[in-house]
N, C-alpha and C positions, 0 to 999 in steps of 0.2 A: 472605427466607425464614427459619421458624423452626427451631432444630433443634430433634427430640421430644426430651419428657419421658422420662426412667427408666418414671414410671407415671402414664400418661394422666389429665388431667384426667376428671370425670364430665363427660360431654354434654346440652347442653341439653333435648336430646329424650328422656333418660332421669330416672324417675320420681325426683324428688328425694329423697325417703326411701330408697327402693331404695339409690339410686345413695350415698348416705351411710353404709347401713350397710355396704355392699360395701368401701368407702373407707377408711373406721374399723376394719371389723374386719380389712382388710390390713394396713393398716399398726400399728395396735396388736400384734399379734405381734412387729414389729423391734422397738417401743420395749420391752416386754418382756424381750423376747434380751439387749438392751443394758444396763437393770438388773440382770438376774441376773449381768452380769458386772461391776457395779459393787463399787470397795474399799469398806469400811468408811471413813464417812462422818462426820461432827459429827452428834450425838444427833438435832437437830431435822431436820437433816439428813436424817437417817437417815431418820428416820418419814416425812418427806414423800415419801422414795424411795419406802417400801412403799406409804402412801396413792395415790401415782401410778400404783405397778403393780398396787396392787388394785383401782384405779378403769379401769386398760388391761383387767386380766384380767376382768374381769366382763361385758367387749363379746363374751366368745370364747364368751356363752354357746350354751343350744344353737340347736337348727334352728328350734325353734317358738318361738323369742324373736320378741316383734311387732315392729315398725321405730318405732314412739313409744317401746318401752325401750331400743330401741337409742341413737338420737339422745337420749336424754337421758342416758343413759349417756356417750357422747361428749363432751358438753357437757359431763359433771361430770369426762373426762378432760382435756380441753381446757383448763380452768382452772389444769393442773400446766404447763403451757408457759414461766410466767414464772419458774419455778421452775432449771427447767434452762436458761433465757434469763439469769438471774442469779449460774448456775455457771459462765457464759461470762466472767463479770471477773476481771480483774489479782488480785487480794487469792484467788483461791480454787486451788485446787493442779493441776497444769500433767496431773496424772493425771483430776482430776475434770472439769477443760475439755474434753480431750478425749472423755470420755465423753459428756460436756454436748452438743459438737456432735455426735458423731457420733447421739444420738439425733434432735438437731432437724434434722438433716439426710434422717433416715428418713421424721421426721415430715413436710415440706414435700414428701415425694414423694406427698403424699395430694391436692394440687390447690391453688387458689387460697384454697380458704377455708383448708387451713391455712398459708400461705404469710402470710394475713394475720393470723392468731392468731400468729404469731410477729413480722412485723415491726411491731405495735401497741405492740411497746415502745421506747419513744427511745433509740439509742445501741445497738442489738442488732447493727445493722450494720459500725458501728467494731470491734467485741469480736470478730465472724466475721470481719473483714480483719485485723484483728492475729493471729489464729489460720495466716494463711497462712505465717508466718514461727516458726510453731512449729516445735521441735525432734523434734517428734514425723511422723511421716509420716503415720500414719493420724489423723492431726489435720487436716494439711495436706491429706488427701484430702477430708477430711468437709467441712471447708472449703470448698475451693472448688467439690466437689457442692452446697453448700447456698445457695454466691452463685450458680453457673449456675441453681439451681429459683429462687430469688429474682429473680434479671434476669430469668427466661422474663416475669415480670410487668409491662408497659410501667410499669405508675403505681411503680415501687420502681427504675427503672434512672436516675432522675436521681438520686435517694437516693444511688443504692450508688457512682456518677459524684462527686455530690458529698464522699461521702467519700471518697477517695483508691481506690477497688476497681481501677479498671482498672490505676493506678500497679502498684500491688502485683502484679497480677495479670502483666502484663508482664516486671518482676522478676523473679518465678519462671521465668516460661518460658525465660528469656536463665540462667538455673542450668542447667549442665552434667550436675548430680543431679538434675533432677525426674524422679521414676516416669510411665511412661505413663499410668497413672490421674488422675494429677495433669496432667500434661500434657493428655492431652483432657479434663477439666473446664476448667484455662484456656481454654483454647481454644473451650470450648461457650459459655464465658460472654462470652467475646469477638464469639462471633456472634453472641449476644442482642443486646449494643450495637451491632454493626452492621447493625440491620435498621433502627435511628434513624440518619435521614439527617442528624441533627443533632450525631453523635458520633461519623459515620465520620471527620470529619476529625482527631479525637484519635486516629485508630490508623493515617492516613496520615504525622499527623507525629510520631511518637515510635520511627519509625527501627525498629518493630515487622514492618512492611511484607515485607524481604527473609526474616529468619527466619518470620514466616508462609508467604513462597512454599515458605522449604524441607521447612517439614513435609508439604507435598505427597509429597518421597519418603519421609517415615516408613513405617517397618516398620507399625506402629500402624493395623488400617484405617479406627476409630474415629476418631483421630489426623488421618487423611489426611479423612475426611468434616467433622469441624468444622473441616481448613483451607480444604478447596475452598468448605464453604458461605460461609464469612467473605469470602473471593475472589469469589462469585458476589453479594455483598450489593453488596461494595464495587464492584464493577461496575456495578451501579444510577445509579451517580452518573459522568456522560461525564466530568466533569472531572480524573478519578483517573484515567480508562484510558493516561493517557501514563503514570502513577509506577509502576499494573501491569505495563506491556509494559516498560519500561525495567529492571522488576527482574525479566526472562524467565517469566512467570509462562505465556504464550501454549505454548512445547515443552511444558510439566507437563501444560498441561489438556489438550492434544491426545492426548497418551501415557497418559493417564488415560483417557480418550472412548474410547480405542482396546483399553482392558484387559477380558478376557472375559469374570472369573470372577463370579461369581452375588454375591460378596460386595461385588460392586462398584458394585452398582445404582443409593443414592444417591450417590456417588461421580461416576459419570457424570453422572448429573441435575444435579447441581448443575455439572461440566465443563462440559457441552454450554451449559446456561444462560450459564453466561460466557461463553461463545467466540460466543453469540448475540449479545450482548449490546457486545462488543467489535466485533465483525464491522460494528454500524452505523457505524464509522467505517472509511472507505475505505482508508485508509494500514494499518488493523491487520489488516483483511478481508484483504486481500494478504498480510500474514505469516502468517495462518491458512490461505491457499490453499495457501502455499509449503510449509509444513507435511505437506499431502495432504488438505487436508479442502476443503470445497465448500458453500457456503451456499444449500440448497434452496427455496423457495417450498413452504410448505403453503395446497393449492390447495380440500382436501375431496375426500373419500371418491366425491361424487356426479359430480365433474368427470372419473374416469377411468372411469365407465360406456360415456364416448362410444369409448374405446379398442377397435379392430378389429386384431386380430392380423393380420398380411399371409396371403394366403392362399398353399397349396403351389405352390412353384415353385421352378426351381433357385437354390441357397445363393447368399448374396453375404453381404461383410462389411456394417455398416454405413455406411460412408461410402455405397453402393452397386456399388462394384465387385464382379465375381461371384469365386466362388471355381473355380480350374480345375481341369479334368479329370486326373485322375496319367493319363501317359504308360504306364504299365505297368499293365498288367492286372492284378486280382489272382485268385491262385491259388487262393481258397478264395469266388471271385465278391462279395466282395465293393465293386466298384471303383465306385458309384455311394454305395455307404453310405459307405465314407471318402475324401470328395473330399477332393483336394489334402493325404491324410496321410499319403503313402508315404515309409516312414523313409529309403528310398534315392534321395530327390529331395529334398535339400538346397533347392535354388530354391524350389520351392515353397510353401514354409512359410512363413507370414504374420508378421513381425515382431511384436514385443511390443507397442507400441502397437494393431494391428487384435487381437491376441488380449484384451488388455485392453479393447477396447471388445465385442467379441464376449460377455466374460464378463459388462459391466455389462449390454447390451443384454439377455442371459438373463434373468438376476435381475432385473431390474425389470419386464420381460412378462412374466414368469412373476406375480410381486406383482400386477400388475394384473389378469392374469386371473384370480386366486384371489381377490378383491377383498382385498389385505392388504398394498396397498401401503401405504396411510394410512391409521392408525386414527384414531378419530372424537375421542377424546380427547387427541391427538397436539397437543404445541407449548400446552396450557393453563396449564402449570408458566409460563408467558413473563409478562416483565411487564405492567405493562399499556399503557404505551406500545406495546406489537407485539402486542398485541392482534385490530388490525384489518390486520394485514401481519405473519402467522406464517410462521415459519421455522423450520426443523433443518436437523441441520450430519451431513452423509453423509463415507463415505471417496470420495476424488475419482473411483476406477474408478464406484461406485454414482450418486455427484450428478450424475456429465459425461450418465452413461444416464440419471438421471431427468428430465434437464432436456431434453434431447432429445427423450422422450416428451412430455413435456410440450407440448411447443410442437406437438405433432403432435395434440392432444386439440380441440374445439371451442369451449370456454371461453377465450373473449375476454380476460377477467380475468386469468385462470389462464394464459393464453399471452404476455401482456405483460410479467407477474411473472417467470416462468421467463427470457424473452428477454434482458431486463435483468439477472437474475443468470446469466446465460451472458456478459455483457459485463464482468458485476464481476468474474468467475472467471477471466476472460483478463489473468491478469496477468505471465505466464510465457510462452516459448516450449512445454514441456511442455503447460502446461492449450488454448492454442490448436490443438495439432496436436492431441490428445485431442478435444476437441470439433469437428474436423474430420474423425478417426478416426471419430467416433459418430454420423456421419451430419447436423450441424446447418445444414451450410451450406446444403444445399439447400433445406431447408424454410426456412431467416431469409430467401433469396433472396424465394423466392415469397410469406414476408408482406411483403414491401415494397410489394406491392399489395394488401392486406388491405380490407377495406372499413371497420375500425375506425383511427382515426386514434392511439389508444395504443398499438396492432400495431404500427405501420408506422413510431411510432416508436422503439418500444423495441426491433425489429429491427433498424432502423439503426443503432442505440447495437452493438448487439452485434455486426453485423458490423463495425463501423468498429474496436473492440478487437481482433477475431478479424484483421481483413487487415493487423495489426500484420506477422504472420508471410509470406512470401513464400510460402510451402507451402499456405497459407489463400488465397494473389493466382492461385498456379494453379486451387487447384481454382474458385473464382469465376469464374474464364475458361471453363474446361473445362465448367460449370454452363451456361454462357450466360447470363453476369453480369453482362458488358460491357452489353450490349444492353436488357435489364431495367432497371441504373443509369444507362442515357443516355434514356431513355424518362422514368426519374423526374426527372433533372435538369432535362430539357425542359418536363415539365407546370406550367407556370404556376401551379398550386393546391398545390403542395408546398410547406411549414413551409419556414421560413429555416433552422432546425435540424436540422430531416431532410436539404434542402439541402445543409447545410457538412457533412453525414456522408458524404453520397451521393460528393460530390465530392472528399472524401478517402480515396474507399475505390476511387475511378476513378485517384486520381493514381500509390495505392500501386500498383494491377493494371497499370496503364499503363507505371510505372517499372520493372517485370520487362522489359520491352523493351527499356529503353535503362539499364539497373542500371551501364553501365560509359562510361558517356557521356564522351567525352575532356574535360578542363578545358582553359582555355589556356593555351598551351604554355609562359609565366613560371611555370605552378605547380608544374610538375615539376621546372624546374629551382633552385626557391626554396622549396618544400614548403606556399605560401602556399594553403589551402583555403578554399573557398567554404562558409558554416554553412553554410547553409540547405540546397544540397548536401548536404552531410556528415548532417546531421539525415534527410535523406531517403533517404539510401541505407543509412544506417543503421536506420531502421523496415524499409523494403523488403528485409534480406537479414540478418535476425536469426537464423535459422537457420544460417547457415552458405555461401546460394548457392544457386546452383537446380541442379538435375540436367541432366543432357543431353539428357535428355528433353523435360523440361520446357520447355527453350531451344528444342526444333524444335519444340513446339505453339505456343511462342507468337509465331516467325517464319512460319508456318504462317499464323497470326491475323490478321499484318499488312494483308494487303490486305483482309480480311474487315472492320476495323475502318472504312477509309473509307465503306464504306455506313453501318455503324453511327453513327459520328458525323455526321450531314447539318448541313445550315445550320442549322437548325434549334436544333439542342443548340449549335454554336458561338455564335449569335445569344445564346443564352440564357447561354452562358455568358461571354460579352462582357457582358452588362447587367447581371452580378453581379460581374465585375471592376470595372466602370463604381461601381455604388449601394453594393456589401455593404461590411463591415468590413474591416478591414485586415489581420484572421486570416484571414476566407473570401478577401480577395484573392489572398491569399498564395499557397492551394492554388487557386484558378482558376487564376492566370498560372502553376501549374508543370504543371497539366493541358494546356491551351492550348501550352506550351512543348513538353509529348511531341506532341500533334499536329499541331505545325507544322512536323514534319519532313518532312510528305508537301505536295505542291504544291498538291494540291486542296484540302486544308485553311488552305492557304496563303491561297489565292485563298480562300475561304469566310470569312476573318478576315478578308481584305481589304472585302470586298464588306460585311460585319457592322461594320465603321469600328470596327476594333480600335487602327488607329494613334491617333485622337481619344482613347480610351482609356487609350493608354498615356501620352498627354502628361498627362493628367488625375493619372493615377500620379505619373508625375515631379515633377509642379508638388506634389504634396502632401511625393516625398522632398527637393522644396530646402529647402521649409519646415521639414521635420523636421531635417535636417541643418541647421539655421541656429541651433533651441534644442534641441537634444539633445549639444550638447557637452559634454566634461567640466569645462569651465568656468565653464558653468552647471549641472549634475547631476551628485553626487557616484556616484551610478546611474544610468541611465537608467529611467526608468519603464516599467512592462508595453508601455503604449502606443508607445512610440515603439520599444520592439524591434520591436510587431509591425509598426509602418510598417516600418521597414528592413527586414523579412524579406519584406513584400508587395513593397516597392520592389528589393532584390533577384531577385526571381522573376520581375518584371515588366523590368529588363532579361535577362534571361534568354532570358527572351521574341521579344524586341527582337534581341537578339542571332541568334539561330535567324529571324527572319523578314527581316532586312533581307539574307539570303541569296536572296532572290526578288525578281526585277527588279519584278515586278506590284505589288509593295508598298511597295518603294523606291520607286516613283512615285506611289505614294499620301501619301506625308507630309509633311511641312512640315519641310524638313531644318534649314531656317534655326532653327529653334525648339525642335527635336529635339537639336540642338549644344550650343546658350545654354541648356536645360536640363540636358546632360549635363553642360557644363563646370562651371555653378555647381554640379551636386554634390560634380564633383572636388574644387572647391576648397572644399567645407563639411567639417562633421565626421560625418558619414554614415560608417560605419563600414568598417572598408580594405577587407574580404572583399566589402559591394558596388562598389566600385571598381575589384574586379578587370573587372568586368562592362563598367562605363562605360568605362574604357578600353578591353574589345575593340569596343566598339559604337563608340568616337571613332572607333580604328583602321578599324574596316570602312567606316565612311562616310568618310573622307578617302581612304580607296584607291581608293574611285570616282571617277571624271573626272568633274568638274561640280558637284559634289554640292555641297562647302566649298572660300570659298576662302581659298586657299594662301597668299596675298601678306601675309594679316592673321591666319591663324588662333592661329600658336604655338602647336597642341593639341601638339606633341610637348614642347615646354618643361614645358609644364604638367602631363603625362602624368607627366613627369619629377618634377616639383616635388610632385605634392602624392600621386602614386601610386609609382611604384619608388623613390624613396629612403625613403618610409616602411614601404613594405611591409621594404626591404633591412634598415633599421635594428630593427623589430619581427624579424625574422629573427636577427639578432645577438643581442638580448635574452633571447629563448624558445628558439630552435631546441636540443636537443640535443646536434644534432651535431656534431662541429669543423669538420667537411666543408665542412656547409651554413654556418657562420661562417665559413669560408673565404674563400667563394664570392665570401659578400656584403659584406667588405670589398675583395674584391679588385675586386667590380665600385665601389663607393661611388670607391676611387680614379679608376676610370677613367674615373666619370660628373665627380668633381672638379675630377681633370686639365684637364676643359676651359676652365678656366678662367672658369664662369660664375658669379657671385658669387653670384646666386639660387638653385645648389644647394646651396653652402656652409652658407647660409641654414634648408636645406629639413636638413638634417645634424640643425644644432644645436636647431631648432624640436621636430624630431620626438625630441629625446632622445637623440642617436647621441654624446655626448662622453663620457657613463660607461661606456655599451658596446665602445667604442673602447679605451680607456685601459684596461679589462679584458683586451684582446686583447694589449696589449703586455706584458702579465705574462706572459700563455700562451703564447704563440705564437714563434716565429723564424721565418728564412728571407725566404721573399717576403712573409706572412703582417705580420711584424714591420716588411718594408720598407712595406707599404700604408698598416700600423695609424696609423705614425709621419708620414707623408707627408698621410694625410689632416685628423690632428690638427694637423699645420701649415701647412695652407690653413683651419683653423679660427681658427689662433692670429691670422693675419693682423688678424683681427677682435677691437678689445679688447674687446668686450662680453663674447665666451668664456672670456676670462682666468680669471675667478672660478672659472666649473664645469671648465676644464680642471684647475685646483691642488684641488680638493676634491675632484673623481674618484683623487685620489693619484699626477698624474702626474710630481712632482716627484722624487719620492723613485724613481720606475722609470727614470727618463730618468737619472738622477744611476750609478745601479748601472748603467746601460748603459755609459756614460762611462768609470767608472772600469774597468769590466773588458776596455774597449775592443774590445765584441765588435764581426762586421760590419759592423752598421749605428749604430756610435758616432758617426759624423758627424754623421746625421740625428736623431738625437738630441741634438746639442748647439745642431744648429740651432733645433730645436724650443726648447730650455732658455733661448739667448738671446733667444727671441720673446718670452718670458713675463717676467713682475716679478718675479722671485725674482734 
């Protein structure tokens, strides 16, 4: 975008003579003004000045001058151009340059033609960028007025490029003395250059970037309009928008968008532009939500015709709860006209959230029924890339209500757009309970069965954002959401991607039931947490927890759910843990996991050959755990987190069902072991391990099951699960407590004497952790630390990493100071090669 001219070009569609004499006879008056205040000059000098201004003043004649003597008149002033194009050089006096520009600078305010009578001479250019360095200020000003009308011309901005203009112009700005005048002329002429995609990147790297954000809070409003437009060019190009956002540029435009006064008009325009334009990248659209703004769909004027006001009946906020009766009558009858606002009923009163939606809900019905919600020229200013997908950027109370309406209107089009950016705008717990405030859940529920197939996806999208929140998983429930999403999950004809939404928007509702679900009982006393777990009870209670309320609806719900889920949806969703991806598994087995806590669900997976299933899992986590070590991947890849995290969830699973005889007699235990074991002992990551070892554990406490004679699942339990979790615990843990704990157990797994734990110590890294402990620690702590380091020492292979860990020089200070346990420290000392 360009910024205007001082004085408009003439218009194509205006009579060219007309439009010249108009032209000429403006501006010959400045160049006038300007000679009469000319010094005394060199003879020849001289006379060419008056020749000039007799040739200007002769255009001022009168009314009934024709427009053929005008323009020739012109023409024979036009010819004095090179004249004061020639007073611009080094050799002429530092009083008559400045006169010099500041005429040609009057003059180029007449349009392109005379923009071109001036640069027609070679080198005029150099002579006006040397001037920006004059001594003089209104030299300096004329100046750089005269490169801004000069760049407005695309064919002269490589010109002015190639001789040093921007350099210069730069220069000054970073001057602590430049006049505001001087300052927005740089500055205009800096947006000329950046409207050429081909020169923003000279004003990204010349470190010009941060001081253009700052003139955003110039006093100057001028000032503040050629830095937002420069900002809104450079936004054109996605490539800049990280060096934008990193130099805060996203708070400025907001607080500009947000500012009232009439002078601020293109000010905004040109904000909003940017923050459009930023907003198509997901990561910065979230700093603009965070902000308080909301990125609307413009859908057309014609799509809110289909808008019906609800008709009279008693008040309710939007979400749809009603508003209630005050308990006290009022004394002047009014008590039906102000429901629920009796100042002496505290309870009553509706928190700031439902007032906030009440007030967007106003103003935006009210805009629709005045038709003035969307003007017809609305979102034109946009580039042309968003052309055919327009947008503006609302404050969040007005966007959360428009989008709401939106999706309530009959346009197809218009309701997909909206739903989609309802799931962009859920980036917060605030924006989620807002558009749960503004009534959206109900209506995204009921397009999930939309007869359009973009509906039904882009409501998924949005609800699948919005049940981030726990607040959003009740009201879903309370909607009869359950029932809706196990209907979609079931239909056969559903999108694999609507699918993986549907089904993470059942795992989040369903996890309000069981939010505190016991781990087993090694994690309390080791602090060792399951991700995948942690990941999900973390989405599930982002807010804060659920109310007490909220807890008896949705124990309430429980037995209503086993009708809800039949063989049917479990069937279905067995054959998607079975085929999908290793992401959709993931959230199947932890759906499957909430309802396997009921018997008849139980039996319904049984009978759906969910055990076949789960071996098919396992057999993919041994594989994974065989090349997913850190041995071989310095990271592990996207992929092979998401197996672990499928393979996780899926004993999980395992684990909740093999709590039912019916199903225990369903599996193939011999097979179900030999896969659990080889995970143990893979590099499959410890958090799921924790799992396979309660699953070894619960199958070998059965009679029958495994046998005993040959199994060694407790060695191995040992070996390749509690001494690495113990030693990871020492490493990370915080606490001293918990490093207490886990040396004191590491000794007494030791003690026994079995050389394969020793083994399992040093593999898993436990020698530098250890010899850390004997710095800190005394007491029993120092006696474990030292005792276990010396069933390490037994083994010379340890020798090395014991004396680098720095255990020489601790064991030596033990000694000499003869504390305690100086004994077992010189035993240690004589182990070792020193």
């Amino acid at each position: 975008m360009l910024p205007a001219l001082a004085a408009a070009s003439p218009t194509k569609h205006a009579s060219p003579a007309v439009s010249s004499l108009g032209r000429y006879h403006r501006h010959h008056h400045g160049v006038l003004l300007h000679l009469r205040r000319l010094p005394s000059l060199a003879a020849a000098g001289h006379a060419r000045g008056r020749l000039l201004a007799s040739a200007f003043a002769s255009a001022d004649g009168g009314a009934g001058q024709d427009v053929g003597s005008s323009e020739s008149t012109a023409s024979s002033g036009s010819a004095y151009v090179g004249l004061f194009v020639r007073m611009l050089g080094l050799d002429n006096d530092a009083l008559d340059r400045e006169h010099a520009i500041c005429t040609l600078r009057h003059y180029s305010l007449g349009g392109q033609k005379c923009i071109d009578e001036i640069m027609q001479f070679p080198g005029c250019i150099t002579l006006i960028i040397s001037l920006l360095k004059s001594e003089s200020i209104r030299a300096c000003e004329a100046a750089a007025g005269l490169l801004y009308n000069i760049t407005s011309v695309e064919l002269y901005r490589d010109v002015a490029i190639e001789s040093g203009a921007m350099e210069e112009i730069f220069s000054r700005l970073l001057k602590s003395t430049i006049t505001p005048e001087m300052k927005e002329q740089c500055l205009c002429t800096i947006w000329n250059f950046s409207t050429d995609e081909n020169l923003r990147y000279k004003i990204l790297g010349s470190d010009m970037l941060i001081p253009i954000v700052r003139f955003l809070d110039d006093e100057d409003i001028k000032v503040k309009e050629a830095a937002a437009g420069i900002i809104s060019n450079l936004t054109l190009s996605h490539s800049y928008h990280g060096d934008l956002v990193e130099a805060g540029v996203i708070p400025k435009l907001v607080h500009l968008l947000q500012t009232k006064e009439d002078d601020y008009k293109i000010v905004r325009k040109e904000a909003r532009s940017s923050l459009l334009e930023l907003s198509a990248d997901d990561n910065y659209h979230a700093l603009i939500v965070e902000e308080g703004l909301v990125r609307v769909p413009l859908v057309g004027s014609s799509a809110y015709k289909a808008f019906r006001p609800q008709p009279h009946s008693w008040p309710s906020f939007p979400d749809g709860s009603e508003i209630q009766w005050s308990s006290r009558p009022s004394k002047y009858g009014a008590t039906e006209l102000l429901l629920g606002l009796s100042v002496s009923e505290k309870k009553t009163e509706p928190d700031e959230a439902k007032v906030n939606a009440m007030i967007g809900r106003s103003n935006q019905q009210f805009l629709a029924r005045v038709g003035a919600i969307e003007l017809d020229d609305e979102g034109k200013e946009q580039s042309e890339t968003q052309r055919n997908d327009l947008y503006t950027i609302l404050p969040w109370v007005d966007g959360v209500a428009r989008l709401v309406l939106i999706i309530g209107l009959e346009d197809v089009s218009a309701i997909a757009k909206a739903a989609n950016a309802i799931g962009n705008a859920s980036v917060n717990e605030h924006m989620r309970t807002s558009f749960k405030e503004a009534g959206a859940v109900k209506p995204l529920l009921q397009l999930l069965v939309h007869s359009d197939l973009p509906v039904r996806e882009a409501s998924a999208y949005a609800l699948e954002k919005l049940s981030v929140s726990s607040k959003v998983c009740v009201k879903i429930r309370g909607e009869a959401g359950l029932e809706l999403l196990a209907n979609v999950v079931k239909d056969p004809d559903t999108p694999v991607e609507q699918l993986e939404k549907m089904i993470d928007i059942l795992r989040r509702v369903l996890d309000m039931e069981t939010s505190m679900i016991t781990e087993p009982d090694y994690n309390a006393s080791t602090g060792s947490e399951d991700i995948v777990n942690d990941e999900k009870r973390s989405q599930g209670n982002v807010d804060g927890g659920i109310s007490g309320t909220s807890h008896k609806l949705l124990k309430q719900d429980e037995m209503a759910s086993e009708s809800i889920f039949d063989f049917d949806v479990i069937s279905r969703l067995t054959k998607v843990l079975k085929e999908s991806s290793p992401r959709l598994q993931a959230k199947c087995a932890t759906v499957l996991e909430h309802l396997s806590a009921s018997e008849q669900h139980a039996t319904a997976m049984t009978a759906a050959c969910t055990a076949s299933v789960i071996e098919s899992v396992l057999e993919m986590g041994v594989i994974s755990g065989t090349i997913g070590g850190p041995e071989n991947l310095d990271e592990p890849p996207t992929l092979v987190i998401e197996v672990s995290q499928a393979v996780a969830a899926t004993l999980r699973l395992l684990t909740k069902l093999l709590n039912f005889d019916i199903f225990v007699l369903s599996i193939n235990t011999v097979k179900i072991v030999a896969l659990l074991r080889s995970m143990l002992k893979s590099n499959i990551p410890l958090q799921s391990k924790d799992w396979i070892t309660e699953c070894l554990v619960k199958l070998e406490s059965r009679d029958g099951l495994v046998d005993r004679s040959v199994s060694g699942i407790g060695m191995e339990i040992t070996i390749y699960h509690t001494i690495p979790r113990l030693v990871v615990q020492l490493m990370t843990s915080f606490s001293f407590e918990k490093k207490r704990k886990a040396v004191i157990e590491l000794n007494r797994i030791i003690s026994g004497g079995v050389m394969e734990y020793t083994r399992a110590v040093a593999t898993a890294g436990g020698i530098f952790p250890l010899v850390k402990m004997i710095e800190e620690s005394e007491g029993d702590v120092l006696e474990a630390s030292l005792a276990v380091l010396y069933n390490l020492s037994m083994d010379p292979e340890n020798h090395p990493a014991i004396i680098a860990a720095g255990a020489v020089p601790l064991l030596k200070r033990i000694v000499h100071v003869e504390s305690p346990h100086w004994n077992h420290a010189l035993q240690l000392l004589r182990a070792l090669p020193v």
